[in-house]
Legacy VTK file of the C-alpha trace (Angstrom):
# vtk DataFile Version 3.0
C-alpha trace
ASCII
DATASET POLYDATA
POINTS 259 float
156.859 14.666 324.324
160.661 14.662 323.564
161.768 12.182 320.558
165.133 11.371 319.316
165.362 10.097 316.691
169.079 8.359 315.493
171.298 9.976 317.764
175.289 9.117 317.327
177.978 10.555 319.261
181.500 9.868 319.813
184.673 11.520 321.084
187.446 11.058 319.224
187.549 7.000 318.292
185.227 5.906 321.229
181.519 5.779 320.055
179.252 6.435 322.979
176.125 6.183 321.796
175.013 4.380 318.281
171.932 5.198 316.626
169.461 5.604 319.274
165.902 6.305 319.003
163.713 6.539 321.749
160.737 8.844 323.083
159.688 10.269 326.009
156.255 10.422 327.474
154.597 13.597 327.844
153.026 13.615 331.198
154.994 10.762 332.660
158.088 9.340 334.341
160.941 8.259 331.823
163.467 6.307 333.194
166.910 5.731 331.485
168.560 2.752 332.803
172.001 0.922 332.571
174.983 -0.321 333.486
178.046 2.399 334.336
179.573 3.251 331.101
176.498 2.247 328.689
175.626 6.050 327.907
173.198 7.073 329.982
174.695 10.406 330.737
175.899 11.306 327.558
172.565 10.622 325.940
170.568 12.683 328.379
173.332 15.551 328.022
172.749 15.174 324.131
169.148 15.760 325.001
169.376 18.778 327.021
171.768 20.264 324.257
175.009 20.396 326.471
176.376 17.406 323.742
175.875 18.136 320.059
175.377 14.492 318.663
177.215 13.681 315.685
173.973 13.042 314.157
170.144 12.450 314.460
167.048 14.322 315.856
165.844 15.552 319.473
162.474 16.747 318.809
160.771 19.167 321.681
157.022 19.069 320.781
157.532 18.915 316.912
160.711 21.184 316.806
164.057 19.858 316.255
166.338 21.174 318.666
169.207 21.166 316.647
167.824 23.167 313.884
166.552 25.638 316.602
168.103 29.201 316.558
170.030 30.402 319.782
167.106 32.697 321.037
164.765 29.560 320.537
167.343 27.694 322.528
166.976 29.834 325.373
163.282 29.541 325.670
163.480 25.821 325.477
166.360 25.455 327.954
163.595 28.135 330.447
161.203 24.905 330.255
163.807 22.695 331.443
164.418 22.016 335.285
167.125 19.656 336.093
168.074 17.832 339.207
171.850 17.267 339.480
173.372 13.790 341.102
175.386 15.641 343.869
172.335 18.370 344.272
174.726 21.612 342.857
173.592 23.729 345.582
175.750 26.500 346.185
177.285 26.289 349.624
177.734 30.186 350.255
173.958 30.407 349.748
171.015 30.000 352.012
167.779 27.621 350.656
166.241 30.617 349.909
169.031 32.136 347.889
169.206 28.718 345.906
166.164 28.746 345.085
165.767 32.227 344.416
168.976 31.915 341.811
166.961 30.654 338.603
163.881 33.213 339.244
166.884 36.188 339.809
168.102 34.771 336.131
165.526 34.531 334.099
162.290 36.132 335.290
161.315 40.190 336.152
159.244 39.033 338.910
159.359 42.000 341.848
161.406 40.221 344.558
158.493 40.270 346.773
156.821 38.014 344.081
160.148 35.794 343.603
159.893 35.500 347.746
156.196 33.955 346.937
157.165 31.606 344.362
159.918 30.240 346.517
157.690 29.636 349.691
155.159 28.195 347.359
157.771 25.270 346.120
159.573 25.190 349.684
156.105 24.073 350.892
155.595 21.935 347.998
158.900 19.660 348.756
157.536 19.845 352.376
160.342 21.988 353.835
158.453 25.089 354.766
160.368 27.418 357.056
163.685 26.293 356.113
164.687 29.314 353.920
167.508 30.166 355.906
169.706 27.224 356.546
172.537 26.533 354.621
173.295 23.275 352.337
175.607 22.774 355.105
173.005 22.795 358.065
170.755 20.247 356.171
170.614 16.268 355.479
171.135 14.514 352.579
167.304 13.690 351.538
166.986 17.575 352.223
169.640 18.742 350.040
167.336 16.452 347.166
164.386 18.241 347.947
166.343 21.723 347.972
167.335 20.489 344.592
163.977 19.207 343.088
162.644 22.938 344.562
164.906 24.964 342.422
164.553 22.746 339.273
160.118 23.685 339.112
160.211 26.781 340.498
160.737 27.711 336.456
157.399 26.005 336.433
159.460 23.581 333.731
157.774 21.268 331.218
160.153 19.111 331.652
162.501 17.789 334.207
166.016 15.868 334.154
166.611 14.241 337.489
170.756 12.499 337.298
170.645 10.033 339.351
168.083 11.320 342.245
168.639 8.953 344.852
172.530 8.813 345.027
174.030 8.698 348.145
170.364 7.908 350.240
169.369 5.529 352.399
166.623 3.277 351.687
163.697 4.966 353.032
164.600 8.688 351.795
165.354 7.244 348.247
161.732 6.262 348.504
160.461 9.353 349.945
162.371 11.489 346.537
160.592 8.821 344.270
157.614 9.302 345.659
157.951 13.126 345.560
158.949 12.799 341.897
156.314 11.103 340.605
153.704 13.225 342.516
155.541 16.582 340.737
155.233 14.826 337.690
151.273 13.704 337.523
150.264 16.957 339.782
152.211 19.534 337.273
151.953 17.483 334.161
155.803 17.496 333.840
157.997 15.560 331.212
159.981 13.942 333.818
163.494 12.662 333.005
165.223 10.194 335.035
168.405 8.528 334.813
168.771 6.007 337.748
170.751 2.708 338.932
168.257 1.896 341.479
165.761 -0.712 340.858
162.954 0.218 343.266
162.500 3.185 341.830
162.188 1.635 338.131
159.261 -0.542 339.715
157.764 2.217 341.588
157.662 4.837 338.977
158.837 3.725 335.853
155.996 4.696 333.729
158.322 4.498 330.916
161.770 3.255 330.826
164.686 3.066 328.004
167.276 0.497 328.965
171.027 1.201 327.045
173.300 -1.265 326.959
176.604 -0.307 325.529
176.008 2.714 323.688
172.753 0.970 321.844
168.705 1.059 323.121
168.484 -2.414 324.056
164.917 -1.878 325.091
162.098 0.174 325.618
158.870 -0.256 328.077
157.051 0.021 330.506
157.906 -1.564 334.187
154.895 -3.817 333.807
156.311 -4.526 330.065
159.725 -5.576 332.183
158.206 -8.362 334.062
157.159 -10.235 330.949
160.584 -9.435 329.059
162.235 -12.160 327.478
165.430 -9.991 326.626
168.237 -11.391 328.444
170.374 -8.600 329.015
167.464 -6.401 330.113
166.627 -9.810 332.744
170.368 -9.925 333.753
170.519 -6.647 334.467
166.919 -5.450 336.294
166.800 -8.316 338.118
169.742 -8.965 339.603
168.955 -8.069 343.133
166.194 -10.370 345.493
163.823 -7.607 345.592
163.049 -7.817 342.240
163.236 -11.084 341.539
160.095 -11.402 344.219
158.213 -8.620 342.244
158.572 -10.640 339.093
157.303 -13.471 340.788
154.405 -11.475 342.720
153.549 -9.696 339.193
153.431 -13.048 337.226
151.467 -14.518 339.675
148.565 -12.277 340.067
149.079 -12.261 336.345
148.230 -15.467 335.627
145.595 -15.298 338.633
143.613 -12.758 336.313
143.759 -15.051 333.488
142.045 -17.555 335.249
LINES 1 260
259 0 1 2 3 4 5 6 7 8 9 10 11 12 13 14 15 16 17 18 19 20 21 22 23 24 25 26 27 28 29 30 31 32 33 34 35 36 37 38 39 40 41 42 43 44 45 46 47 48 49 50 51 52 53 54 55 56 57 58 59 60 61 62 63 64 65 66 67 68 69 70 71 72 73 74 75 76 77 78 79 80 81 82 83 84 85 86 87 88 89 90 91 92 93 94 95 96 97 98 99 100 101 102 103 104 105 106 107 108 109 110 111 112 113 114 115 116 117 118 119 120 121 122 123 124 125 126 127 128 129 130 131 132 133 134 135 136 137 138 139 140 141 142 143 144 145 146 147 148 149 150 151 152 153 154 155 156 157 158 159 160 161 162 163 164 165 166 167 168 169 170 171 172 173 174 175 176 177 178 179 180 181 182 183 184 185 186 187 188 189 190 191 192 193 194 195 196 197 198 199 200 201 202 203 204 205 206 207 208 209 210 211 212 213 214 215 216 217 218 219 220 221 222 223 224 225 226 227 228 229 230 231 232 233 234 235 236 237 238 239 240 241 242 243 244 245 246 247 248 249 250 251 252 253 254 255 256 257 258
C-alpha cells in the first residue's frame, strides 16, 4: 500500500496541490481522476519522488519516502514500473532492445537469461515474436503494450500507468484496460493510474481519487461513484451518455436487490 499523507506543493506562487491525503490499494487498480490542470500529474510525480512536496508523507509499506536515504531510494524506485502517456520507447531501438534496457540497468542477469525474461513478458502482453520491429514498424495499441512490457519486466510492486489509453481508439483503449487490470490481480501489483477516460474508471476502478483543483475532492470506489451525491465528482464522471446509462443500469439493479 502507498499512503500520503498531507502532501503540499507549489512552484513559485501557484499552489498545485493542497493538503492531500489519500491511499492506495495494495493489490488493486487506483485511479486518479480530474479535470486538466487539477494536479493529477504533479501528485503522482510527488509520489514517485521526481517532485519533492513542500510538505507531508508518501509512505511505501510503512517507510516514508522522504526520510529514505539515497541507496534506499534506489531500491524503491527498482519496484516501480511506470507506463509513460506517449509510451517513451526509444525509436533507434528494436522491442527487444526496449525491453531489454531496464534488465541491462539494473539486474546481472547473463544476457541469455535477460533474453528469457523478455520473451516471457513479450508473450505476456500477447506480442510474441515481435522482438525485432521497431516502435516505428508497430501500431499505436502495440506501442502500449511495448510499454506496459518494459514497465514489469522489473517484476515491480507497483506500477504508474500516465494516461494509458491516450491517443487509442475505442476498442484498443479497452483491450490496455483489460490488460492492466489482469497484470494487476495476476502479479499482485500496486497499480497506479492516472486517466481522463471514463470507461476505464467503470471497468477497473477498484479504487479511485478524484482532484479537483489542487484538493482530494473524493475518494471511492466506482461502485461508491454511482451512489455519490458530490456534485463536482457527478458533473464531472458523468458527463458523457455512457455513463449516465451505467448509473442508471447500476441504480436499477440496485434497487432490484433491495426488493
Amino acid at each position: 500500500m502507498i499512503e500520503v499523507k498531507n502532501i503540499k506543493k507549489s512552484f513559485g506562487d501557484r499552489i498545485i496541490l493542497q493538503d492531500i491525503s489519500a491511499q492506495m490499494q495494495a493489490g488493486k487498480c487506483n485511479l486518479i481522476i480530474g479535470t486538466s490542470g487539477s494536479g493529477k500529474t504533479v501528485f503522482t510525480k510527488c509520489m514517485v519522488g521526481l517532485f519533492e512536496p513542500d510538505a507531508g508523507e508518501i509512505i511505501y509499506e510503512g517507510k516514508n519516502m522522504l526520510h529514505m536515504s539515497n541507496e534506499e531510494k534506489k531500491l524503491l524506485r527498482q519496484d516501480i514500473g511506470m507506463l509513460f502517456q506517449g509510451s517513451a520507447l526509444f525509436d533507434s531501438m528494436t522491442v527487444e532492445q526496449n525491453i531489454l534496457f531496464p534488465l541491462d540497468m539494473f539486474t546481472r542477469l547473463s544476457q541469455a537469461e535477460k533474453k528469457k525474461r523478455c520473451n516471457e513478458v513479450l508473450e505476456r502482453v500477447n506480442l510474441k515474436d515481435a522482438n525485432k520491429k521497431y516502435p516505428s514498424e508497430i501500431s499505436g495499441g502495440m506501442k502500449k503494450r511495448v510499454g506496459i512490457a518494459r514497465a514489469i519486466v522489473l517484476n515491480p510492486k507497483y506500477l504508474f500507468c500516465d494516461e494509458p489509453n491516450s491517443g487509442l481508439d475505442p476498442q484498443t483503449s479497452l483491450l490496455i484496460d483489460k490488460l492492466i487490470k489482469e497484470i494487476t490481480n495476476e502479479f499482485n501489483i500496486t497499480t497506479i493510474v492516472v486517466t481522463h477516460d471514463m470507461n476505464s474508471v467503470m471497468e477497473i476502478g477498484d479504487h479511485i481519487v478524484y482532484l479537483h483543483q489542487g484538493r482530494k475532492q473524493w475518494e471511492g470506489t466506482n461502485k461508491d461513484i454511482i451512489f455519490s451525491k458530490d456534485e463536482l465528482l457527478n458533473n464531472f464522471i458523468f458527463a458523457s451518455d455512457f455513463l449516465q446509462d451505467a448509473k442508471q443500469m447500476r441504480m436499477m439493479e440496485a434497487n432490484g436487490n433491495k426488493q
